[in-house]
N, C-alpha and C positions, 0 to 999 in steps of 0.2 A: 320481378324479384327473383322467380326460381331459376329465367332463363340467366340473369348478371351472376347468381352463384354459382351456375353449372359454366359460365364462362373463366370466373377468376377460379374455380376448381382443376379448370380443361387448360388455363395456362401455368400455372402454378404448381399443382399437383397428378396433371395426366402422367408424371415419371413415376415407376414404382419406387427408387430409389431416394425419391424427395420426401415420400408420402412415410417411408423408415425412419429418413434422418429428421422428418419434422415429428414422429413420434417420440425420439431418441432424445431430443431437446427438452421435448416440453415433460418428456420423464425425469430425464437429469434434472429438470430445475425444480420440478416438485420436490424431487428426493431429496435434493440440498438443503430445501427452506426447511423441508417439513423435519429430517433428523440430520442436518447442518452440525447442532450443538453434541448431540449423540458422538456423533464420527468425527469432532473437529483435533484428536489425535491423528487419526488414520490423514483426514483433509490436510494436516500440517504438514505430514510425513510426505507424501503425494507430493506437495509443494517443493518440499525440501529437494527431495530427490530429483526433483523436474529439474531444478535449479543445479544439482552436484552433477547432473549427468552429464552437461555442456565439460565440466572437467573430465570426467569419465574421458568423451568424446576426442579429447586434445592429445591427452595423452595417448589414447591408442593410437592415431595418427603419428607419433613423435615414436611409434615401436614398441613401446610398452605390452607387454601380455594385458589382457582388460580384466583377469583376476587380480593384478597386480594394482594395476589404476584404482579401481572400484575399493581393493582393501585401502591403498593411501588416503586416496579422497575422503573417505569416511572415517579414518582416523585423525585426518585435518579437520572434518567437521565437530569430532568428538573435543579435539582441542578448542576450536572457538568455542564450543556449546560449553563447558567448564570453564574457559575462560570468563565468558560472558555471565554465569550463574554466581563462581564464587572471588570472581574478581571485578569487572566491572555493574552489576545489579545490584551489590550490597553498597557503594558508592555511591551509586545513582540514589538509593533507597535512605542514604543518610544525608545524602543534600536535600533530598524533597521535605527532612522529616526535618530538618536547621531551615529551608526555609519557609515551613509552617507555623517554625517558632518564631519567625520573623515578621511574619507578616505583621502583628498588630504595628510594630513600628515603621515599616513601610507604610503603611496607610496612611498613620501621623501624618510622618515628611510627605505623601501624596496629597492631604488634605492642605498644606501649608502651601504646597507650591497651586494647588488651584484655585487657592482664596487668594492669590496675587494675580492670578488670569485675567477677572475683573477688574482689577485697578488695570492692569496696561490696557488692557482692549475693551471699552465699556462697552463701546458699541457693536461688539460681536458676539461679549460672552455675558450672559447675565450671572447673575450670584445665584437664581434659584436653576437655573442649568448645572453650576457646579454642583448646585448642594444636589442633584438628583440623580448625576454621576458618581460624587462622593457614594450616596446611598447604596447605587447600584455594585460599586465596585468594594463596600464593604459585607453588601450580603453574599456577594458569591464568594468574598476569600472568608467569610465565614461560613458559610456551603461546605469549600472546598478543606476547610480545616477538621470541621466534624466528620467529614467523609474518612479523612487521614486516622482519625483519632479509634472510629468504627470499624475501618479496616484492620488497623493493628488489633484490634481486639479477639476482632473476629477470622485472625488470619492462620487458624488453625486446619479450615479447610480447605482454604486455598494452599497452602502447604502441600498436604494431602494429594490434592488434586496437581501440583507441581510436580511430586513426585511421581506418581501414574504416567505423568508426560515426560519427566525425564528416563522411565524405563520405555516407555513405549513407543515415543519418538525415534530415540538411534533404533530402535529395533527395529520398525517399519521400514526405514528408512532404507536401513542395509538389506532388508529382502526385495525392496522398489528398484535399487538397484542391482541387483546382484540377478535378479529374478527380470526383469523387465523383458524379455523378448518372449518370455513364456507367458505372464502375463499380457502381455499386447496378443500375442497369437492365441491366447484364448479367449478374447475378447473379439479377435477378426472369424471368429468359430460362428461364432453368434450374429453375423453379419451376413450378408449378398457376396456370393463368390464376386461376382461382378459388382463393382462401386467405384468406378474413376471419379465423379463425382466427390462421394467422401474421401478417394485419397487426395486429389485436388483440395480439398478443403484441410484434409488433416495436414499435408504438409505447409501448404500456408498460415495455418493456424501456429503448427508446430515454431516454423522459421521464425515468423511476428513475436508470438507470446515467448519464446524462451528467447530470444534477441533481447525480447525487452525487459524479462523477470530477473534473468540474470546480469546485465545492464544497471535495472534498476536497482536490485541488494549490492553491487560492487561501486552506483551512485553514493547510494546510503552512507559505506563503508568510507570512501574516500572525503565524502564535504561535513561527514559527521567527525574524522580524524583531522583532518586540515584545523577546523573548527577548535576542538579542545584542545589541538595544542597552540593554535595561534590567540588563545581565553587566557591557558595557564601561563603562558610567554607574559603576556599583558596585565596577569596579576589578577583575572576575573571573576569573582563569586560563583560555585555553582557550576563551573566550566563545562563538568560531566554531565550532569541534565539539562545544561543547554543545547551542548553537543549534541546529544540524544535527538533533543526537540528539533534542531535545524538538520540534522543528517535525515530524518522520519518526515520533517516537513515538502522533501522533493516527491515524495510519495502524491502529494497532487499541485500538481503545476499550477502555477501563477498564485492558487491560492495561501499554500503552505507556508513560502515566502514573508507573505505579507504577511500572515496574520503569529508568525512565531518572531516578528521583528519586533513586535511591541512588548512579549515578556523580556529581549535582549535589550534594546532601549532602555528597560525600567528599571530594569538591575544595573545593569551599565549607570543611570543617573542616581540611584541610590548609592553605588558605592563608591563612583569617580565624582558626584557634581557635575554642576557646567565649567569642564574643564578641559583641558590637552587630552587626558588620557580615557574619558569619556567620547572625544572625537576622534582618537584613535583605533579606541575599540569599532565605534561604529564606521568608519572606515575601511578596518579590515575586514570586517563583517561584509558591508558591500562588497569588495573586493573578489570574497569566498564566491558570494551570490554570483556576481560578473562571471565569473571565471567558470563557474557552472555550468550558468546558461547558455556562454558563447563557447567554450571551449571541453567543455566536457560533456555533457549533453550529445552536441554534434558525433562526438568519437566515440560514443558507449552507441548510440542510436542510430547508428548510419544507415544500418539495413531494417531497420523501422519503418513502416509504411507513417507519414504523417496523416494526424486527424487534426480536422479542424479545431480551435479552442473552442466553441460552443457545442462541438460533439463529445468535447472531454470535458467542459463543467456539466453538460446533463448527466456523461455516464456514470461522471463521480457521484453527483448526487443522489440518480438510481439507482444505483448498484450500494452505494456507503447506506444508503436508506433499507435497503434488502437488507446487507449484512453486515454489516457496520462497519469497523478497520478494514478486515480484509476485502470487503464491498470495493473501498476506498484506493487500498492499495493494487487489488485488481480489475480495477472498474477500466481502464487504456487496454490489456489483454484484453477482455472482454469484450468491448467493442470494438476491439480489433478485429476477433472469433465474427462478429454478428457483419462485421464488412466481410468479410472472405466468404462468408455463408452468404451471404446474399450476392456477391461478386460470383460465385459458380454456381445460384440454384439454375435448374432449367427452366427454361420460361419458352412458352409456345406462345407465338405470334398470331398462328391461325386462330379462327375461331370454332368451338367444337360442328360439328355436324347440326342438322334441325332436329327436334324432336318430332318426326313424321306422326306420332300416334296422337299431338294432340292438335296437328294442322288442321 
């Protein structure tokens, strides 16, 4: 037993350098779980600016002074970020609140159409199957209505608490930027003068994750616009919390899709019927999807290293289960980090020396 652990020590860990960066890890990750909720302004801002600095970066290329870039870019972000608060959230926040009020009558016509299921298919679908569905899908939009109704009640600290993130956020954000080489360089203080290793790693980590983070928020951006206007075109309930929902659902692949087609379906058949312009919608709807997957996808992702699908439902699920949304939405960075980390650690072939003392 002592010799097998002196062996995977003597291949894995004989580098001093592996022996830092595997401390450095499994530091980070404590830190995050353990004051994650503490720091999740400074964590947003961090994000943010990860994301804004790929603009930073274009721009200076293109001649720009990078005091110049750094002030634009961040007064583009200040624009979305007000955009987004006092124009489209309080939208979003009064469709969700009209369709809370709706639900009891959605449920009705849902009850209606699946006490007709058993008259057409006897042999598929029983009547105590619906009723158990039925059940099911009235306790959770009764769940989900008291949550709505609790929230508003209680949403004096959340307020509060919005407010703190809307001072602290651009304010981070703009020192992440503005500051970042001083920042990185004193953070390479406190490292091995020598580390090809870690830069190996930090640049492939760097290339991967911000390819993909920023990829992924300009995914968001475009199949979540395409989406609300080709809703309101078509006359669609709710257009803007749908949008929301299918632009936020590419955040994890294969399954997002699926599973935010069934609130588009439900409204789509509550407000069109079974008719033209219910088959239209969901049409176009596919259409968005299609055109995603095959065509935009490929052109945000090209210099993305691919993972396999069952490396990215695990990661989603571990990583979504550690921290929930942002788990989710960084769970493909993330195992990206742990292939590139493992793709440059050093690994020795030899086996160590004997232990002559206890021959």
């Amino acid at each position: 037993m002592i010799r097998t652990l002196r062996g995977l020590a003597h291949k894995y860990f004989s580098d001093e350098e592996a022996v830092i960066l595997f401390l450095i890890l499994v530091t980070g990750t404590v830190f995050v779980i353990w004051f994650g909720a503490m720091l999740a302004p400074a964590i947003a801002s961090l994000i943010i600016a990860f994301i804004l600095q790929g603009l930073v970066t274009k721009l200076n290329k293109l001649g720009i002074p990078e005091a110049v870039s750094i002030l634009g870019v961040f007064l583009v972000f200040l624009g979305v970020l007000v955009g987004f608060l006092f124009g489209l959230l309080p939208l979003i926040w009064a469709q969700l609140s009209a369709l809370a009020g709706e639900a009891p009558r959605i449920i009705r016509e849902l009850q209606s159409y699946l006490e007709l299921l058993p008259e057409q298919y006897p042999h598929l679908i029983s009547v105590e199957a619906v009723g158990t569905v039925y059940q099911q899908v009235s306790t959770e939009v009764g769940q989900f209505t008291q949550w709505l109704v609790s929230f508003s009640l209680s949403s004096i600290p959340d307020l509060v608490a919005l407010l703190i993130y809307m001072v602290l956020v651009p304010i981070l954000v703009f020192f992440f930027l503005k500051d970042r080489e001083v920042l990185l360089g004193s953070i390479a203080k406190m490292l091995p003068p020598q580390r090809p290793m870690m830069l190996t790693i930090w640049r492939e980590v760097n290339l991967q994750c911000a390819n993909y983070v920023r990829g992924k928020a300009l995914e968001i951006l475009i199949v979540g616009g395409a989406t609300y206007i080709a809703f309101k075109l078509l006359g669609m309930p709710y257009a803007a919390l749908l949008s929301l929902l299918v632009g936020l659902s590419v955040v994890i692949p294969y399954i997002g899709a699926a599973v935010v087609t069934i609130p588009v379906a439900v409204i789509a058949l509550f407000a069109f019927g079974w008719g033209s312009q219910f088959i239209w919608v969901m049409a176009i709807y596919g259409i968005i999807q299609a055109l995603d997957g095959n065509v935009l996808v490929p052109v945000l992702f090209s210099e993305v290293n691919n993972l396999h699908p069952v490396v990215i439902i695990v990661a989603v699920l571990f990583f979504g289960g550690i921290w929930g949304l942002w788990g989710v939405f960084f769970a493909i960075p993330l195992a990206t980090m742990l292939k590139a980390v493992f793709s440059a650690w050093p690994v020795k072939d030899s086996l160590p020396p004997p232990d002559t003392e206890n021959v």
